[in-house]
Every structure is written in structure tokens, then in C-alpha cells.
N, C-alpha and C positions, 0 to 999 in steps of 0.2 A: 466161641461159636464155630470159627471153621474148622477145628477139629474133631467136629463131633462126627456122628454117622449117622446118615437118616435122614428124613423130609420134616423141615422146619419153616415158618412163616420168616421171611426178611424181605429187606429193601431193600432194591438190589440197582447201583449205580456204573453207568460208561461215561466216559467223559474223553472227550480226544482234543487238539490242538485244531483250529480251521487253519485251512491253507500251510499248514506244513511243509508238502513238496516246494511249494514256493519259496515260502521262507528260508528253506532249507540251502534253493538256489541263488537265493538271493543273499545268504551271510557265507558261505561255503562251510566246508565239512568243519573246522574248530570253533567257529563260533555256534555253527547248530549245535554240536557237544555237549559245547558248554549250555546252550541254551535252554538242553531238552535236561541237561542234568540240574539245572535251577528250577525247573519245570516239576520236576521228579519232587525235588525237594521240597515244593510248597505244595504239593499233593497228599503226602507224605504228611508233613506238615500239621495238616485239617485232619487228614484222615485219624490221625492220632489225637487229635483236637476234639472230634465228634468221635469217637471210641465207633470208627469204622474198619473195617477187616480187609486190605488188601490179595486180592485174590488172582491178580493176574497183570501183569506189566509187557504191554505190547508195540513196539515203538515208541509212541509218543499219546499212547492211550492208557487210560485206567478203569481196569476192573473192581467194585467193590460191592461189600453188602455192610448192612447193619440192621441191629435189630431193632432202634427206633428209625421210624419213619420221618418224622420233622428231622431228623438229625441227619439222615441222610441227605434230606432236602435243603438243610442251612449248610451241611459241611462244601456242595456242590455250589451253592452259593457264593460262598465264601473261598473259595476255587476261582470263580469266576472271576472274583474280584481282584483278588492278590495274583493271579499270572498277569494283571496289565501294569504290572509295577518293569515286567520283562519285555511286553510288549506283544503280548502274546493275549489271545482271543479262544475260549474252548467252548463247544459243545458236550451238553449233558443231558442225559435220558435216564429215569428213573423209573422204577414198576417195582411193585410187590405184590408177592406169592407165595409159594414154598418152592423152596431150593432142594436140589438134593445135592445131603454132603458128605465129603466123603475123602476125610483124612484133610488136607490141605486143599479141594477144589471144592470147587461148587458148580452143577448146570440144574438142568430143567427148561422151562417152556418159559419158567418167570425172567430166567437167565439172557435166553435169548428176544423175549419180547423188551426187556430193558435195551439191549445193544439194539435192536430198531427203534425202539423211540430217539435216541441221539441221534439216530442217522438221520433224521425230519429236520433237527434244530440248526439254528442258523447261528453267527458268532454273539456269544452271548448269553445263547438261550438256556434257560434250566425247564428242559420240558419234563412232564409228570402224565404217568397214564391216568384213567379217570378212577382206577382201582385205589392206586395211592393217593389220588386227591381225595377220594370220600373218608381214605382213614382218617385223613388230618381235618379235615372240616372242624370249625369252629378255632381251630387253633388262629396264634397270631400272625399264617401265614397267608400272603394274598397271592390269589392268581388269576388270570384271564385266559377266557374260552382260544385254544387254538385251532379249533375245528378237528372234523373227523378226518384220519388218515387210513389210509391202508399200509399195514406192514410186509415189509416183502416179508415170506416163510410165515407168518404168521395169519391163523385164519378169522376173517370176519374183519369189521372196519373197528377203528379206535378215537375215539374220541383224548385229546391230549388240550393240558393245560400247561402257561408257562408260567413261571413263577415271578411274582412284579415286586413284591413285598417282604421283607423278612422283619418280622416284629416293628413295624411302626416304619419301618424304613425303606426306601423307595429302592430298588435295583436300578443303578446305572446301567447307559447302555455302552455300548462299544468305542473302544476310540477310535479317533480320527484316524484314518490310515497313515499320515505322514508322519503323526506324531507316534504314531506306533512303530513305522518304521526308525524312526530317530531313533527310539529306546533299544530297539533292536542293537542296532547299529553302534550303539558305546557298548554295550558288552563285548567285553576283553573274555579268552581265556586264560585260563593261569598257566604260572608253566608247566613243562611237561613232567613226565613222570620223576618224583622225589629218590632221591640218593636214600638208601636203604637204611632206616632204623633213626632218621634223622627228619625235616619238616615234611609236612603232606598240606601241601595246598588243595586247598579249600575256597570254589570261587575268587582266587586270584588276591584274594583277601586275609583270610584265616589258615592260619597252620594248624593240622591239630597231632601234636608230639606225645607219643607213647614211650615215657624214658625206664631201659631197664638197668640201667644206673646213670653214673653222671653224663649226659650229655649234651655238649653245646650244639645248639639251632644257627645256623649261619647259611645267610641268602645273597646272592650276590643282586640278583636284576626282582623287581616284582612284575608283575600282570602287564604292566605298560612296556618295560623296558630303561627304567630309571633306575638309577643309582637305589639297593633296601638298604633300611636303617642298619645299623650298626649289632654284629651278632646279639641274640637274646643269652642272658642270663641261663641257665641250666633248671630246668624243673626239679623238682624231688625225683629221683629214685619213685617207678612204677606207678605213673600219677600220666593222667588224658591233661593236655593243656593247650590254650589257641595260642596263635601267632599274629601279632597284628600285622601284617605286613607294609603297613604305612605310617605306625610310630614304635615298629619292635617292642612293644608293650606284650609282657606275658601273661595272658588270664588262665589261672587253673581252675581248669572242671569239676576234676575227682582226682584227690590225692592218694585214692583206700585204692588204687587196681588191685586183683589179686594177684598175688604173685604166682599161679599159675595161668597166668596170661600174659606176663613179663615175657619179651623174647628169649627164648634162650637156646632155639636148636637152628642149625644151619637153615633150613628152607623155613625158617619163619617170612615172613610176608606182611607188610600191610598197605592196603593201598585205598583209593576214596572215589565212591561214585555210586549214583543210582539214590542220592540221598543219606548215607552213611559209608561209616569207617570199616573198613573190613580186614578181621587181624586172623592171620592163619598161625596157630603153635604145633608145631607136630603134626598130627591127622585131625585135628578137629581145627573149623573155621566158623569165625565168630560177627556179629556182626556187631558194630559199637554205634549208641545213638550220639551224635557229636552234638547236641543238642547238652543232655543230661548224662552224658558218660553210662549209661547202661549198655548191659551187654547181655546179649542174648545167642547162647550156640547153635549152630545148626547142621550143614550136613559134614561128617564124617567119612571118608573114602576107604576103599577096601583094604585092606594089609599091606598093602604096597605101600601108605601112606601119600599123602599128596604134597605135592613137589612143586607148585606154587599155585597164584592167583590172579586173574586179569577181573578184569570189571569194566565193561562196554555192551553199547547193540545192547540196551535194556536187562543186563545180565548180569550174572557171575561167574566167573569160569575158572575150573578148577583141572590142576592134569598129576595123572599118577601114572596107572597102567591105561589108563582110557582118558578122554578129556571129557567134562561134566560142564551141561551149562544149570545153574542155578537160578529159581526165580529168590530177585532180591527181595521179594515182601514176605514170604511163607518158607522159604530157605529151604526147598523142596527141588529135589535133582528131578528136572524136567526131561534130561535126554541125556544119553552116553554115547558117545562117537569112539568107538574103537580105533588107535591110530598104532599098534603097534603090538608084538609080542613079548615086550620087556617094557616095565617100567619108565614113563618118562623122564628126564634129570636136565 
């Protein structure tokens, strides 16, 4: 759907982090990181769970649409529930309309009346305008009257509903602060950036190794700073596989990579964040689901070819003759920052 062009009816989802800045000062910069990158990850997650369309990745917020409406409404749900595994609380605002789309984006009036419905909700909340509750009526979802709001930029008042029920099931409410911050507070980040063509940590936990022949995986410290298990065993030759980091156990994904996606020219690249694997061959970068070893390409850089890859600040970023920042859900070069007259290396 969001490739299409044109004005189409969806349901269109924001959903942000409560109290971020805080949290943010309250764990410092590596553990936020890592926290907003786990974050990413079980967004991500659902959003792929509920066949919804990432459209937009802004700090520590999500943009999306779908085309069923309960689905977008159970996927925000179900968000709600799995970030307090991290210790984390979000707000979500839902409305459906028509979007206008156009190639990898989406806006309209539905676009931006969704991003003020979240901004009303409190931690927790999955509010819904009264538009997208009438489509659902009679379904298995329950909700209670939030009264009428006025949205900033948007004209006339709104009546919104939060969501209590999902099929027979009650929505919990928010945790306890302390105990929230507790959960906070044991998340570790992994270590720092992987030695090239060899483990890629994965929440401090998972390696996931892209072998273009025989290669041995070998860790010295894990996530904590403990003694890691004992080097791993070598994958097959051109196969996605985890790393346990806490009993060196090797699980293969997908043994079949193609082998034109095996490393094999100098500025190959692969590095992990925003929710996936991201393997640079040549001038084309690819994105791999570490989930189910799928891959999927995406942008291409100009004849100069690009010369490598970072992944942070909600992004991708790629450098050749110019540096590109990439959104990581739509693989869509968002901006080009000219940094030079020759090629970067």
C-alpha cells in the first residue's frame, strides 16, 4: 500500500515513548541506545505481526498506517504491552481517513489529525478518534468515552475513545514507576561496534554472523563484562546464524544466502540497529530481518558507489560523494548532505 499513488482510505497510527527526556537522563546516552533500539525492535515487531506499513521513524516515535482498522488498533495494543517488558510506557493515537500517497510517504489531514490524537494520551493510553471507532463497532474491541478534545491545527472539537478491551481481554494499566525504573536499569548495552565480517551483537545477547566462507566467531567479554563462552564453531559458508552469547551455542537462520550477497568487495559493511541487519555489497544496501533471515534491497547510491554504513539517531547512513541519511522502514534516502568534491573513502 505505501507504494502506491493516490488517495486511499487507512488507519493511520503515532505512537511515542512517555517521559523520554527523562529516561533518557536518567540511564545516559548507551543505555538510552540501546533502549530506544529494543524499543524499535518490538515496534517493528507487531508492526510486521499486524501487516502494518512503517512510514516514518522519528526519535523515539512511530509512524504508521494499515489497511484494516482493528488491526491497526490490536497492533498499538500489543505495543503497549510488550515495551513494559523494557520498562518503557507509550502513547498512541489512531484516526482513519484517506491518506495521500506518494511513492514511500503518506500525509493528509488524516495524517496529521492521528499525530494529535496521541498527543491527548497519557502512559498507556491507545486513544482512537470517534471516526475509527464507528468503523469497528460491533467488533471484539472495547472502549470507553474519553471525552471531547480540541486538536491543536485541527478544526472543530473531537470526541476520542481509549481502548480497554482487546477480544475478551482486559488492557492493563501502567507500571509502577519504580518497578519500571528497576527494568530500566538492568538493561546492559552490548558491545561496541563488531570487528568486520565476523560477530554483530545483537542486544548484548545474539550475534547474528554472515559467513562468506569459513569463519570462526570468537568473543572475549559479553554485555556484562564476564569472561564469553568458548569461541563458536564456524557456520556453513554464506548462511545468517545467532550467537548465544551466554552458552556459545550456534543457531542457523538461513543456510541458502545468495551468494550475491556473500561479502566479497573491499567496502562491504555490515552493521545492526533500528531493528535489523544491514549488509552493504558494492553500491547496493540491503536490509536483513534477523528474525527470519529475509532480505530485502534498498537504496542504491550514485556511480561513485558507497563507501560504507553507520546506523544511529533513528537512521541509516550511508557516504560516497555526499552522505545520505536513510529511513530504516521504507529504505527511502530522506536527505543528502554534500560534504565534499570527491568521493568519500
Amino acid at each position: 500500500m505505501p507504494r502506491s499513488v493516490g488517495r486511499r482510505y487507512a488507519a493511520v497510527l503515532f505512537t511515542d515513548i512517555v517521559g523520554s527526556t527523562d529516561i533518557a537522563a536518567e540511564l545516559g546516552d548507551r543505555r538510552w541506545r540501546e533502549l530506544v533500539r529494543r524499543h524499535h525492535a518490538i515496534v517493528r515487531a507487531e508492526l510486521k505481526r499486524f501487516e502494518g506499513h512503517e512510514m516514518d521513524t522519528a526519535g523515539d516515535g512511530f509512524f504508521a498506517i494499515f489497511e484494516s482498522p482493528g488491526a491497526a488498533i490490536r497492533c498499538a495494543c500489543a505495543v503497549s504491552e510488550r515495551v513494559r517488558d523494557v520498562g518503557l510506557e507509550i502513547r498512541s493515537g489512531l484516526h482513519g481517513g484517506e491518506v495521500e500517497l506518494d511513492g514511500g510517504k503518506a500525509g493528509g489531514i488524516a495524517v496529521n489529525t492521528a499525530a494529535r490524537v496521541m498527543s491527548v494520551g497519557g502512559p498507556g493510553e491507545v486513544l482512537v478518534s470517534s471516526s475509527l471507532h464507528d468503523v469497528v463497532a460491533g467488533s471484539t474491541l472495547a472502549f470507553e468515552d474519553h471525552g471531547v478534545h480540541s486538536l491543536k491545527g485541527i478544526e472543530g472539537e473531537w470526541r476520542l475513545f481509549a481502548v480497554t478491551e482487546v477480544d475478551g481481554v482486559e488492557l492493563a494499566g501502567p507500571l509502577d514507576a519504580a518497578e519500571a525504573a528497576k527494568v530500566r536499569f538492568a538493561i546492559e548495552p552490548g558491545p561496541g561496534r563488531r570487528q568486520r565480517r565476523t560477530g554483530l551483537i545483537v542486544g548484548g545477547i545474539l550475534a547474528v554472523v554472515i559467513a562468506a566462507g569459513v569463519v570462526l566467531v570468537t568473543l572475549t567479554r559479553d554485555g556484562t563484562g564476564a569472561a564469553a563462552p568458548p569461541a563458536a564453531e564456524a557456520p556453513p559458508p554464506n548462511s545468517i546464524a545467532r550467537l548465544d552469547l551466554r552458552t556459545g551455542e550456534v543457531e542457523i537462520v538461513n543456510d541458502r544466502v545468495a551468494q550475491n550477497l556473500a561479502p566479497q568487495f573491499d567496502n562491504d559493511d555490515l552493521e545492526v540497529g533500528e531493528g535489523s541487519v544491514w549488509l552493504l555489497r558494492g553500491n547496493t544496501l540491503s536490509r536483513v530481518d534477523p528474525e527470519d533471515a529475509s532480505t530485502t534491497r534498498l537504496a542504491q547510491s550514485s556511480g561513485y558507489g558507497i563507501r560504507g554504513i553507520g546506523v544511529g539517531f533513528g537512521s541509516v547512513w550511508s557516504v560516497a560523494l555526499e552522505l545520505s541519511r536513510i529511513n530504516p522502514g521504507t529504505g527511502a534516502i530522506e536527505r543528502t548532505y554534500r560534504v565534499g568534491s570527491n568521493p568519500l573513502v
